[in-house]
Biotite code that builds the C-alpha atoms (Angstrom):
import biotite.structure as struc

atoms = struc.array([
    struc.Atom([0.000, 0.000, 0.000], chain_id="A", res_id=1, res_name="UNK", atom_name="CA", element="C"),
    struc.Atom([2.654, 2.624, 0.933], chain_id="A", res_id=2, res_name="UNK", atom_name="CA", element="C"),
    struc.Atom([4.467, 1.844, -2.563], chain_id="A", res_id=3, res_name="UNK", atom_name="CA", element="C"),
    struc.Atom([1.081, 2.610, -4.281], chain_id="A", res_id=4, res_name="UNK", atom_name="CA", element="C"),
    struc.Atom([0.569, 5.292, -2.481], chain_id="A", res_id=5, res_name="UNK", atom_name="CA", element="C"),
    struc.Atom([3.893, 6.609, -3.103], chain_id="A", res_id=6, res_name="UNK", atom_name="CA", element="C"),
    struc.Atom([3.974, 5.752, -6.820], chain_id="A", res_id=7, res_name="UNK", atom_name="CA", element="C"),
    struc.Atom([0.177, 7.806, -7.277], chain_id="A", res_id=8, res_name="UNK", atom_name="CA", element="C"),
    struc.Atom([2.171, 11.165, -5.342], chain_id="A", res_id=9, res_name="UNK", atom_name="CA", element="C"),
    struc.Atom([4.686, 11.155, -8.052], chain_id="A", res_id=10, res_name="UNK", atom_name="CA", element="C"),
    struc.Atom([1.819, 11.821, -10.563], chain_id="A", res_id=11, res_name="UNK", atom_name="CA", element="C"),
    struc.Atom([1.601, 15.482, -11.562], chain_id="A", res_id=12, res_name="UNK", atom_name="CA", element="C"),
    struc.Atom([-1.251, 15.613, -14.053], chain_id="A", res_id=13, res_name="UNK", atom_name="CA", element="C"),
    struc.Atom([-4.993, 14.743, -13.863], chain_id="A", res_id=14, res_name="UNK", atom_name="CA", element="C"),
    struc.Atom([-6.396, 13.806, -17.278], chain_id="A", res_id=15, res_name="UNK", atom_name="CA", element="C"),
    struc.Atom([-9.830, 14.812, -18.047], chain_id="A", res_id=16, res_name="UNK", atom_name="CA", element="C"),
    struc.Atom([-11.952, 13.738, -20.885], chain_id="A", res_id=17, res_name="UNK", atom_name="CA", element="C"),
    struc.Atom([-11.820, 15.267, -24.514], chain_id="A", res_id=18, res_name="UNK", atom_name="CA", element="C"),
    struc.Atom([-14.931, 13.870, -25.026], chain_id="A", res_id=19, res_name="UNK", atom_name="CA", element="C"),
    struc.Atom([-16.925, 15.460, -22.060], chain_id="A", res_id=20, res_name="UNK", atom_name="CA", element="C"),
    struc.Atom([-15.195, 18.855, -21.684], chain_id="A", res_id=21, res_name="UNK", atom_name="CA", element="C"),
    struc.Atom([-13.888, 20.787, -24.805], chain_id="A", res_id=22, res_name="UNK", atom_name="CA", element="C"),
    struc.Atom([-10.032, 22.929, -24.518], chain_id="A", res_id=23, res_name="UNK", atom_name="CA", element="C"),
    struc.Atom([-11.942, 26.325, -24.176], chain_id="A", res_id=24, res_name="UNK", atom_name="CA", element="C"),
    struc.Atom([-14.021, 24.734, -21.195], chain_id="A", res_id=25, res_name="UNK", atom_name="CA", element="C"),
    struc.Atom([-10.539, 23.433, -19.371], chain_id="A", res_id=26, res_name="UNK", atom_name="CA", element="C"),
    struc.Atom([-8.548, 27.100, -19.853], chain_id="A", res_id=27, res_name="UNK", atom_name="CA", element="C"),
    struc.Atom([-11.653, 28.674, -18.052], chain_id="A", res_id=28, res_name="UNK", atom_name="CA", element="C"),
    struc.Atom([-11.639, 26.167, -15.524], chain_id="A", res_id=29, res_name="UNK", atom_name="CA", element="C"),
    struc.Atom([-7.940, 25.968, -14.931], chain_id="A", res_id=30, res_name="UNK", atom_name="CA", element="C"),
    struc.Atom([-6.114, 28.260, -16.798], chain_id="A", res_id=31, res_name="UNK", atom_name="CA", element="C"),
    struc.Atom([-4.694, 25.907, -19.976], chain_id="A", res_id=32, res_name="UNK", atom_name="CA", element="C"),
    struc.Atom([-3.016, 22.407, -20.155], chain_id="A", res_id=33, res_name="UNK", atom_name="CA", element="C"),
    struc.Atom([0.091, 21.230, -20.091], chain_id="A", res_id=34, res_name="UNK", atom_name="CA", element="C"),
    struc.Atom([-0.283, 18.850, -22.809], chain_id="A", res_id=35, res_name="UNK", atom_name="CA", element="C"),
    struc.Atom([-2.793, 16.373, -24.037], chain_id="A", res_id=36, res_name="UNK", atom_name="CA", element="C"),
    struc.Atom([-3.331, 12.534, -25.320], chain_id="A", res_id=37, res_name="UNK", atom_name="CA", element="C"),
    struc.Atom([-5.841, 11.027, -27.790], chain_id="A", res_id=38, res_name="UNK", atom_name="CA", element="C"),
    struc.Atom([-8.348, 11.031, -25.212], chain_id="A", res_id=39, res_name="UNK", atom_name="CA", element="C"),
    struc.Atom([-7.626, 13.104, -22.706], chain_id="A", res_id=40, res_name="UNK", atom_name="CA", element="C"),
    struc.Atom([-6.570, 17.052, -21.880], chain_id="A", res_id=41, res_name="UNK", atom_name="CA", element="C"),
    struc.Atom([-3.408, 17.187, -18.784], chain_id="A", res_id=42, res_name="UNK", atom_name="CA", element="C"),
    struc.Atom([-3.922, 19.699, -16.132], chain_id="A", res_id=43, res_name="UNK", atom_name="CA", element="C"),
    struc.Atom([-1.344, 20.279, -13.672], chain_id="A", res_id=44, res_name="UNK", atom_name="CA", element="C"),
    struc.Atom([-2.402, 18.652, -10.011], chain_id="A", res_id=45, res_name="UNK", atom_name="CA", element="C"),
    struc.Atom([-1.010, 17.947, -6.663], chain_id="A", res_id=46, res_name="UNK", atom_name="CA", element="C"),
    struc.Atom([-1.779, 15.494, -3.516], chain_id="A", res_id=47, res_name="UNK", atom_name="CA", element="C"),
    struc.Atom([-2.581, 15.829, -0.116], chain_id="A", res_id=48, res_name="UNK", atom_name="CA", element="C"),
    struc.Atom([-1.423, 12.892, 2.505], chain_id="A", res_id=49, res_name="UNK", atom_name="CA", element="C"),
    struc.Atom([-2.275, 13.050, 5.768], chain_id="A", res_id=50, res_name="UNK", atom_name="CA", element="C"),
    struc.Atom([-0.420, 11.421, 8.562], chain_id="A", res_id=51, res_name="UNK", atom_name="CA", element="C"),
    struc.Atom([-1.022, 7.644, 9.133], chain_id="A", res_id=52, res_name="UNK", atom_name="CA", element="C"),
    struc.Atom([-3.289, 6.899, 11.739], chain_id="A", res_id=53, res_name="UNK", atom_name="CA", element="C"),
    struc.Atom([-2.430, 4.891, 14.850], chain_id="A", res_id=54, res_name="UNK", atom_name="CA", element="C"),
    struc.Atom([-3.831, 1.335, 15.450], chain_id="A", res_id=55, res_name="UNK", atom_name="CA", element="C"),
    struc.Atom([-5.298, 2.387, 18.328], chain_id="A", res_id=56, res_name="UNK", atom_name="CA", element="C"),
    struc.Atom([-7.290, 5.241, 16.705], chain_id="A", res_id=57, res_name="UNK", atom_name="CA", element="C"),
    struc.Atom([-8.461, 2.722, 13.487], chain_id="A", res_id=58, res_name="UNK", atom_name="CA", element="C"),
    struc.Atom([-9.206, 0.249, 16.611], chain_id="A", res_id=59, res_name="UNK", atom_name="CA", element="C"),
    struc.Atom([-11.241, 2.866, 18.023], chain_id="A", res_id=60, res_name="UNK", atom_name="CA", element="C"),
    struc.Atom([-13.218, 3.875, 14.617], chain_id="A", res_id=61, res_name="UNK", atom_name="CA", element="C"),
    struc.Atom([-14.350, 0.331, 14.002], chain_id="A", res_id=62, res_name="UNK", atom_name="CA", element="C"),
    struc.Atom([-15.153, -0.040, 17.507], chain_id="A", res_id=63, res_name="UNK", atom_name="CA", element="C"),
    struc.Atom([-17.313, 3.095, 16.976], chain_id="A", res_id=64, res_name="UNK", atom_name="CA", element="C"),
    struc.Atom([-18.427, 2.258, 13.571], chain_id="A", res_id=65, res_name="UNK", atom_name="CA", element="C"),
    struc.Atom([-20.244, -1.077, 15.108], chain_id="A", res_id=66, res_name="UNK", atom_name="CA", element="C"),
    struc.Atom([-18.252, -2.973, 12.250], chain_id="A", res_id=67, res_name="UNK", atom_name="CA", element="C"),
    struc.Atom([-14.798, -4.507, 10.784], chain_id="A", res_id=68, res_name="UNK", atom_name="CA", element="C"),
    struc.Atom([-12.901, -1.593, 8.757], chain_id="A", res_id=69, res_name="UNK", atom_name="CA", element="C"),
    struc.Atom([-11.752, -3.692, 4.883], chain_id="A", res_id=70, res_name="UNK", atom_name="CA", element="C"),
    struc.Atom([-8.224, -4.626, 5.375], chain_id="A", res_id=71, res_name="UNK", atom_name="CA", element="C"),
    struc.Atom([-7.292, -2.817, 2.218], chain_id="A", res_id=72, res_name="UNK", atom_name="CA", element="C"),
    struc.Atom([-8.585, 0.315, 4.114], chain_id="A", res_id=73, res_name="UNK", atom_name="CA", element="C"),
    struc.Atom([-6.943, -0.238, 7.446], chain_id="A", res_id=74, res_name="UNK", atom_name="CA", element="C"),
    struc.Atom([-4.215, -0.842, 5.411], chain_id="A", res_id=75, res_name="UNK", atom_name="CA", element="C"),
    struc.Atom([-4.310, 2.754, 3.748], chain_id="A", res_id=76, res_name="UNK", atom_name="CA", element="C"),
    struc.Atom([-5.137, 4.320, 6.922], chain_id="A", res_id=77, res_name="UNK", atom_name="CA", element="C"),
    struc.Atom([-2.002, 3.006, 8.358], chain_id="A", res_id=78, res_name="UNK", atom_name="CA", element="C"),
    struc.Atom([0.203, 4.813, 5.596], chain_id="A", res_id=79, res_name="UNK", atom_name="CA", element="C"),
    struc.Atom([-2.248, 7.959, 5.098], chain_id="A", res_id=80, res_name="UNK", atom_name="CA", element="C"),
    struc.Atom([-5.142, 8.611, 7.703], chain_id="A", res_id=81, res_name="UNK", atom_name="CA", element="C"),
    struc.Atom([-7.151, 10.187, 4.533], chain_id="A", res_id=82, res_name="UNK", atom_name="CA", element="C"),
    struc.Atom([-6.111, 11.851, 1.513], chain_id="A", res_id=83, res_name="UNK", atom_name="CA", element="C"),
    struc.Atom([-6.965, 14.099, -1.141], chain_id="A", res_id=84, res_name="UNK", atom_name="CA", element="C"),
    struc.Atom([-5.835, 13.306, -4.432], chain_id="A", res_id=85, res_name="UNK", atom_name="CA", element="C"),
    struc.Atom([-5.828, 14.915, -8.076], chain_id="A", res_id=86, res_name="UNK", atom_name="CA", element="C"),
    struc.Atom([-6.206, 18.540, -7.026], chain_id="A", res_id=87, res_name="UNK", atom_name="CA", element="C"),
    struc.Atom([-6.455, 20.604, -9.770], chain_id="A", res_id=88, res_name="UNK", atom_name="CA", element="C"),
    struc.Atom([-6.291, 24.332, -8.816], chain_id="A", res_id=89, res_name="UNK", atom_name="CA", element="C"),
    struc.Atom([-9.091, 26.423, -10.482], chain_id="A", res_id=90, res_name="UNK", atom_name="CA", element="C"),
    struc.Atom([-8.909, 29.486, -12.342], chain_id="A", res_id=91, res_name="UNK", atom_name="CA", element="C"),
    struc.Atom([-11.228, 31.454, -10.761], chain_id="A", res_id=92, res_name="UNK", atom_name="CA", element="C"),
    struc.Atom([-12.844, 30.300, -7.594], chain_id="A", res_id=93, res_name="UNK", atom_name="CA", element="C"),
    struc.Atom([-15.875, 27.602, -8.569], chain_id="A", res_id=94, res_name="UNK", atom_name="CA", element="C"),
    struc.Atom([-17.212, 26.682, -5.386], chain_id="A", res_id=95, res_name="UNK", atom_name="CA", element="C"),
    struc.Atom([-14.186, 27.913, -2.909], chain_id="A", res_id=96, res_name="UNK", atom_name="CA", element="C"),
    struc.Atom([-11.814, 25.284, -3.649], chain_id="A", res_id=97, res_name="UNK", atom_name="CA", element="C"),
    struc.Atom([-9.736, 23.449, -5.210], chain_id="A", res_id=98, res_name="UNK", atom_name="CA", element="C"),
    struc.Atom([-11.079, 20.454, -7.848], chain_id="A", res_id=99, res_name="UNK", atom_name="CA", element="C"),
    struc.Atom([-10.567, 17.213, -5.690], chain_id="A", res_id=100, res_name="UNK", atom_name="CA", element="C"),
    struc.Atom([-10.976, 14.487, -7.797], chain_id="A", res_id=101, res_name="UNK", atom_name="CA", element="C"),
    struc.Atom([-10.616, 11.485, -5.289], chain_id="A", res_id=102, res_name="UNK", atom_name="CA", element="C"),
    struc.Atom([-11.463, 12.849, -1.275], chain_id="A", res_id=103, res_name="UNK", atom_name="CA", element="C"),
    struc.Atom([-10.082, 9.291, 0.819], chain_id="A", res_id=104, res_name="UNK", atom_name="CA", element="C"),
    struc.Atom([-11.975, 9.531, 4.033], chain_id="A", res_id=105, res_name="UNK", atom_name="CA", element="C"),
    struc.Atom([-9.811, 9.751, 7.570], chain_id="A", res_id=106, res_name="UNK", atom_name="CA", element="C"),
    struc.Atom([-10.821, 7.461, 10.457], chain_id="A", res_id=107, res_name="UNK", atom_name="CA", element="C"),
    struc.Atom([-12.648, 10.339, 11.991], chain_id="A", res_id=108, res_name="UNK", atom_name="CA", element="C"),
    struc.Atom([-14.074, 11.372, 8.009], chain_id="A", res_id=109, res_name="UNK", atom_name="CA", element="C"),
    struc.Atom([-15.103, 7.422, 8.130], chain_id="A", res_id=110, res_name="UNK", atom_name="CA", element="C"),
    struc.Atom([-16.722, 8.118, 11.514], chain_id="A", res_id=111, res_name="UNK", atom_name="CA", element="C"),
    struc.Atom([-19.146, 11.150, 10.368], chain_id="A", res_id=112, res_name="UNK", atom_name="CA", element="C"),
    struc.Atom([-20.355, 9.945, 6.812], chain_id="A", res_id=113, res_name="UNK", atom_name="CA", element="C"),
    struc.Atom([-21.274, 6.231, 8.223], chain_id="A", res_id=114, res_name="UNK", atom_name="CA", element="C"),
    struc.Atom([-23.411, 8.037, 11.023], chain_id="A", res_id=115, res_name="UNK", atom_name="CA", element="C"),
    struc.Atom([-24.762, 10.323, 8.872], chain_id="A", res_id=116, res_name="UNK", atom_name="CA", element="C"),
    struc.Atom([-25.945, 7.755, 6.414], chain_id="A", res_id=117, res_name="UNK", atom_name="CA", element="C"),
    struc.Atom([-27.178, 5.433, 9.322], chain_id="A", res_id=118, res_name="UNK", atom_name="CA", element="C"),
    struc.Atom([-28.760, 8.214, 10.486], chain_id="A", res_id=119, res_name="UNK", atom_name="CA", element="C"),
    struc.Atom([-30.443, 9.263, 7.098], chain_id="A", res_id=120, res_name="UNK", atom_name="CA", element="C"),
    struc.Atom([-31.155, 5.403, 6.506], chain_id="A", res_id=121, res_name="UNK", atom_name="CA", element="C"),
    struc.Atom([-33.167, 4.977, 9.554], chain_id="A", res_id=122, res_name="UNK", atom_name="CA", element="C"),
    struc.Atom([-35.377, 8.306, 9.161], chain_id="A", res_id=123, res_name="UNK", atom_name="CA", element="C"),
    struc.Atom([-35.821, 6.890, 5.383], chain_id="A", res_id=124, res_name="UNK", atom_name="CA", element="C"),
    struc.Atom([-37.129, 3.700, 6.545], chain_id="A", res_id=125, res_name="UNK", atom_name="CA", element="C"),
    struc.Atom([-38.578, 4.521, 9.850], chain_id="A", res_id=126, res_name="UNK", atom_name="CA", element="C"),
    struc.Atom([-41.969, 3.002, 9.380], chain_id="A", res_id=127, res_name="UNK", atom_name="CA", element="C"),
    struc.Atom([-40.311, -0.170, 7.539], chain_id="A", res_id=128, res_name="UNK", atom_name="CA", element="C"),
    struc.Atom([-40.788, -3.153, 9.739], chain_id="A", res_id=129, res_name="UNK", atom_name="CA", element="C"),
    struc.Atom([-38.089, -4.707, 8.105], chain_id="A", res_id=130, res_name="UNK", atom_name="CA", element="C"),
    struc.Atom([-35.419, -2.385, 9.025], chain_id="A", res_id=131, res_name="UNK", atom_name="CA", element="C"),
    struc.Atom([-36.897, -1.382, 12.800], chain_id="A", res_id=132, res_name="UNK", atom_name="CA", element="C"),
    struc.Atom([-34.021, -3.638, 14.189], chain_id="A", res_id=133, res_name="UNK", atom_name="CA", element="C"),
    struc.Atom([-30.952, -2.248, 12.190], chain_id="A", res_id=134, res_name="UNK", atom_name="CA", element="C"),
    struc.Atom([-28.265, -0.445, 14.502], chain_id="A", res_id=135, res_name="UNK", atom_name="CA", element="C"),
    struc.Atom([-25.392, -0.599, 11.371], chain_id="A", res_id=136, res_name="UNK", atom_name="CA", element="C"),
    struc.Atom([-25.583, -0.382, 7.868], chain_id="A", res_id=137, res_name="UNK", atom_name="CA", element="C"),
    struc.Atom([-23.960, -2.926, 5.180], chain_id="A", res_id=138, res_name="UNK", atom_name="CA", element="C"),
    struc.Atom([-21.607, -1.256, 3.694], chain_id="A", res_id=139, res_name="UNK", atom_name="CA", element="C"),
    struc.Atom([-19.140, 1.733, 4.477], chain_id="A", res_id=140, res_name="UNK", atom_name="CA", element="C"),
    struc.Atom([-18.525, 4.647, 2.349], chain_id="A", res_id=141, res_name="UNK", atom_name="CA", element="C"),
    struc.Atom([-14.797, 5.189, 1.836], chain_id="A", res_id=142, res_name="UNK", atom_name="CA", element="C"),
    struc.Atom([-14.545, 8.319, -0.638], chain_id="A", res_id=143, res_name="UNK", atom_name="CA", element="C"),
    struc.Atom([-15.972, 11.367, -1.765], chain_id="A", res_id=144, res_name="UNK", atom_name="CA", element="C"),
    struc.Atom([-17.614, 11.434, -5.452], chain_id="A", res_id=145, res_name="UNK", atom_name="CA", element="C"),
    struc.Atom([-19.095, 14.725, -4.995], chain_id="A", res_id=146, res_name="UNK", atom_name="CA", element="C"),
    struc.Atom([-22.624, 16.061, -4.848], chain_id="A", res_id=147, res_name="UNK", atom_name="CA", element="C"),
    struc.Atom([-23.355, 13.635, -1.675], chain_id="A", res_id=148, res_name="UNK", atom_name="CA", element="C"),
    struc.Atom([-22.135, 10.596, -3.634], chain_id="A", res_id=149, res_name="UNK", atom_name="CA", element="C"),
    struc.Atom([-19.900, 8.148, -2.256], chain_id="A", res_id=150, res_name="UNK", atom_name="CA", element="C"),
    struc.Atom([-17.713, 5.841, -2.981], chain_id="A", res_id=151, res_name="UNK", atom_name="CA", element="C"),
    struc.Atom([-18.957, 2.844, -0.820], chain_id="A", res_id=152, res_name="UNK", atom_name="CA", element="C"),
    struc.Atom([-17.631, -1.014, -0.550], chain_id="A", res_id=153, res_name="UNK", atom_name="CA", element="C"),
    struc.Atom([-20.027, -4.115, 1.016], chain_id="A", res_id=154, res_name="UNK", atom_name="CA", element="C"),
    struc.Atom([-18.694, -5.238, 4.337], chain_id="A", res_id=155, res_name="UNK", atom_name="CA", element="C"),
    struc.Atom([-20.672, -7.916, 4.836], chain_id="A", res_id=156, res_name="UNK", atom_name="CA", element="C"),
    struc.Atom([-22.578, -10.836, 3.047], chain_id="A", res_id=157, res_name="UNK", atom_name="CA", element="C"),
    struc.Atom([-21.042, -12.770, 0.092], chain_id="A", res_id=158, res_name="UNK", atom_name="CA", element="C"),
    struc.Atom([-20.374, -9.425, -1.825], chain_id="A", res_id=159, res_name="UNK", atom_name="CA", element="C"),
    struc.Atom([-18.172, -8.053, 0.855], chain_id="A", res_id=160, res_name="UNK", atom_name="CA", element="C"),
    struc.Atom([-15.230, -5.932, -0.569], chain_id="A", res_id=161, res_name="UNK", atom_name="CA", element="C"),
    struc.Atom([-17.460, -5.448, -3.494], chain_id="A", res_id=162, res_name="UNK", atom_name="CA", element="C"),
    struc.Atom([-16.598, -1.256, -4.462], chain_id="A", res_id=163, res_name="UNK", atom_name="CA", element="C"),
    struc.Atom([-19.765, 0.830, -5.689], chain_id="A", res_id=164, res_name="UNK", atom_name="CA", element="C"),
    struc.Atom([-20.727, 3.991, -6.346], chain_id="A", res_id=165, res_name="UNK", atom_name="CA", element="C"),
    struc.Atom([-23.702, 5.357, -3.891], chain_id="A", res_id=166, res_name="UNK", atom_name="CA", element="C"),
    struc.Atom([-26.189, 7.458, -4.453], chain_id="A", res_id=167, res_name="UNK", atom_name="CA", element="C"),
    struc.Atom([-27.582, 9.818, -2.651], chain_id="A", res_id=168, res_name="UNK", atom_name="CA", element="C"),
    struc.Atom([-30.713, 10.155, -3.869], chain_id="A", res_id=169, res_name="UNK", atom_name="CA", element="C"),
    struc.Atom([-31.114, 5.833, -3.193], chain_id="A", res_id=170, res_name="UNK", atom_name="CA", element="C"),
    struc.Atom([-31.682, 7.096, 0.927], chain_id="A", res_id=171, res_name="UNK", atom_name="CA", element="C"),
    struc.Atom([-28.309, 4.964, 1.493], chain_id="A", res_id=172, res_name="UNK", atom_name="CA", element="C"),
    struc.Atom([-29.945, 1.720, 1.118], chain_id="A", res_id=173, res_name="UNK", atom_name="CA", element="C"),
    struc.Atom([-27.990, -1.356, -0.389], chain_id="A", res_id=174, res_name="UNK", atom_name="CA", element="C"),
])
């Protein structure tokens, strides 16, 4: 994990689409390239790694969380306790920040999505029978995909460590 992680901080340029944004489009949005592919337009972009987290805080999350944190994820947390990666800096201020292409969620990040969810999950389905007993939810979402999408992977049943991409608008059920 640290090698990966080390090999994607090395990468300096975030490749967007030719076919979804046209050259015009990217210069107002970033100010230029600096270069391009077949498919693709390069914009200059940097990383953000946090610290690694300490056992005993991931111990702590997954006690809190009410469930087993994905190896692969512990794993990540133990070289970067979150992490923003492709940042693209804009050319005028869209939003107040940066473009963050892939938003890694911290143990304490982890902690306040998966509550919220729950949370959202059970007012969703409060007058389900079938759901009056839940106290966790079956999956855990791992990454930001903007709007109030997530990145999400199972974490139980036969599909666990299966990645998908949640919805918001779905009221976080799987």
């Amino acid at each position: 994990m640290k090698t990966l992680i080390e090999q994607i901080a090395k990468i300096t340029t975030l490749a967007i689409p030719k076919s979804l944004h046209n050259k015009e489009q990217i210069i107002s949005a970033f100010g230029g390239t600096i270069g391009d592919t077949t498919e693709s337009w390069l914009v200059p972009c940097f990383h953000s790694l946090n610290a690694p987290a300490q056992a005993e805080h991931i111990i702590e999350t997954e006690k809190l969380l009410g469930y087993s944190i994905p190896a692969e994820y512990k794993q990540f947390l133990s070289v970067s306790n979150g992490a923003k990666l492709f940042n693209a800096t804009r050319n005028r201020p869209q939003t107040g920040s940066p473009h963050i292409r892939y938003h890694l969620f911290s143990c304490d990040e982890l902690l306040k999505i998966n509550r919220f969810m729950l949370q959202t999950f059970l007012e969703a389905y409060a007058d389900d029978p079938e759901f009056e007993d839940t106290r966790s939810l079956n999956y855990m979402a791992f990454c930001d995909a903007t709007n109030d999408n997530y990145q999400a992977v199972v974490i139980d049943s036969q599909h666990r460590n299966r990645e998908f991409l949640l919805f918001y608008e779905f009221q976080c059920r799987h």
